[in-house]
Every structure is written in structure tokens, then in C-alpha cells.
N, C-alpha and C positions, 0 to 999 in steps of 0.2 A: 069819326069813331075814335074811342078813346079806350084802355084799357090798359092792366099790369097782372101779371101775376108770378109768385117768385114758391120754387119752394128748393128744397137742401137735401142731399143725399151724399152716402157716404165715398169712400175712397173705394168700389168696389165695382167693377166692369158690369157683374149683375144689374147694378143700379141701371143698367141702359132700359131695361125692361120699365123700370118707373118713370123715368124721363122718358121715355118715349109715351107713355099714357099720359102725363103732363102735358106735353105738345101738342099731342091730339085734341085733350080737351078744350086746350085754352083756343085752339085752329075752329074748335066748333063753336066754342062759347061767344066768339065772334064772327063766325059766319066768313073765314076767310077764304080765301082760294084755294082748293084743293093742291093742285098743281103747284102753288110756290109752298107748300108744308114740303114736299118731298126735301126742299135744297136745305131748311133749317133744319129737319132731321139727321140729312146726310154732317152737315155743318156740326151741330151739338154731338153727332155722334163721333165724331173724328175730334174736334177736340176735349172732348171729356175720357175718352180712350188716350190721347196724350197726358193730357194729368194725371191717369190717374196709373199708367205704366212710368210715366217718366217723369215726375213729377215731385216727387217725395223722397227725403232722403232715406227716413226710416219706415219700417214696414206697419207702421202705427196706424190707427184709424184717423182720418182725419173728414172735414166736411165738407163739401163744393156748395155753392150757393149759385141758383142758375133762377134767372129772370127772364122774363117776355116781356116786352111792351108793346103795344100799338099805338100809334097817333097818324090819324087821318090815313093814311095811303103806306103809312114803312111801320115795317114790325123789326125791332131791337131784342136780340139775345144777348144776354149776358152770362158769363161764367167767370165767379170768383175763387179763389183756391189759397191757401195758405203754404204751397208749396216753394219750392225752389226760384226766385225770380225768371221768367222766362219769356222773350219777348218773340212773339213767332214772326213779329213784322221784320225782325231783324236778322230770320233766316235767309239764306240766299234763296232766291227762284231755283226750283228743279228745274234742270235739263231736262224737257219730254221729249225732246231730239233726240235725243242720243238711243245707243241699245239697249237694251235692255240689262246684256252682261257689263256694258259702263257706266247706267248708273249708278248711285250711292245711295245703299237703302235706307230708308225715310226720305221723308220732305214732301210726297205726293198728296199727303193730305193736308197739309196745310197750303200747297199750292191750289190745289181743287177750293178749299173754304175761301182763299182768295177769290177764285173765279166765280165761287154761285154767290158770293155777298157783293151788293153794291159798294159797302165801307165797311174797316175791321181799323179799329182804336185799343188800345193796349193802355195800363199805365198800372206801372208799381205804388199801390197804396198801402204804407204801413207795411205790413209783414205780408200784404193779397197781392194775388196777379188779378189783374179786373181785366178781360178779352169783351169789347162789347162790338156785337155784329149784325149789322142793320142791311135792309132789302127793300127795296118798294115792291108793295104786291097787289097795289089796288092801284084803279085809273092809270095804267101803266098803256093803255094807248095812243 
């Protein structure tokens, strides 16, 4: 099985409501497993809620460009952005040790996207942050 589809939306938390109908379709148009959409959902929806709060210097409109791919058994997301450089592999791991009143807010969602993605690759292109985050979700017995 082979497949892509990409589309762009603005700087604007709203947009979650379209990306989220994006996902869904491209999950049916391929007949994917129900069950592994949930971890790309939760995934796109935590980092594109980072871009687009913390992301941008100016409160200007800007675009995000987000892709799907499939090939054979792993589906790849991608999210590109013209914002600020920012490498989330290069955050430290949150403490989920710790209480609740010590730890340091943020970092819980980029640690969660670590854990439901198999692999997460970063790389500053030009003026883009490119996050691409891949899963196996077929034949995974």
C-alpha cells in the first residue's frame, strides 16, 4: 500500500477542526486501522498546538504544511512551519516522576508524541522547521 496526501492551514488553533477531518479522511481512504488514527491524531494535535502558540514571533498570519504518507505497513506525518527554529528532540525528557507541584509546565506533550510515534526526525530547512513522525500500523504482529 502506497499513498500521500498534504494539505496547509493557517496559524490558527481553529484549524484543528480541519486537520482533524484531513486525518480521518486520508485513515479511510486507505482503510487504515482504526485504533493507531487515535496516536496520530493525539500527535498532530499537540504539535501543531505548539506552533502555532509558540511558534511565531509576530502575531501575523502564517502557513503550516502537514503531510501524510503511507508505504506498506508505516504512515509518516509531517509538519512544516516558517516559524521560529525549534528542535523538540532537543528538549529534555519530562520528569513524570516527579509531583505534580515540581514539575515544570510544558514538555508533557512532546514527551507523550515521543512515546506513541515509533520515530520523530527534525531538520531546519531554509527558513521551515520540518517534524516528520512515522508509526508502523499494519502487520505489526
Amino acid at each position: 500500500m502506497k499513498g500521500n496526501g498534504t494539505t496547509k492551514v493557517r496559524n490558527d488553533v481553529a484549524e484543528l477542526e480541519r486537520l482533524n477531518e484531513f486525518l480521518a479522511a486520508f485513515w479511510a481512504s486507505y482503510q487504515l486501522p482504526e485504533d493507531a488514527m487515535f496516536d496520530f491524531n493525539l500527535a498532530l494535535e499537540e504539535i501543531f498546538a505548539n506552533v502555532v502558540l509558540y511558534g511565531f514571533r509576530d502575531a501575523g498570519e502564517h502557513e503550516i504544511h502537514v503531510g501524510l504518507d503511507v508505504q506498506n505497513d508505516t504512515v509518516s506525518l509531517t509538519v512544516e512551519d516558517d516559524g521560529v527554529p525549534f528542535n523538540p528532540l532537543d528538549a529534555p525528557d519530562a520528569d513524570v516522576t516527579a509531583s505534580i507541584d515540581e514539575r515544570p509546565i510544558g514538555g508533557l506533550g512532546i514527551h507523550m508524541v515521543r512515546n506513541l510515534m515509533d520515530g520523530i526526525e527534525y531538520a531546519r530547512e531554509g527558513n521551515r522547521n520540518r517534524l516528520v513522525m512515522t508509526k508502523r500500523v499494519l502487520g505489526s504482529d
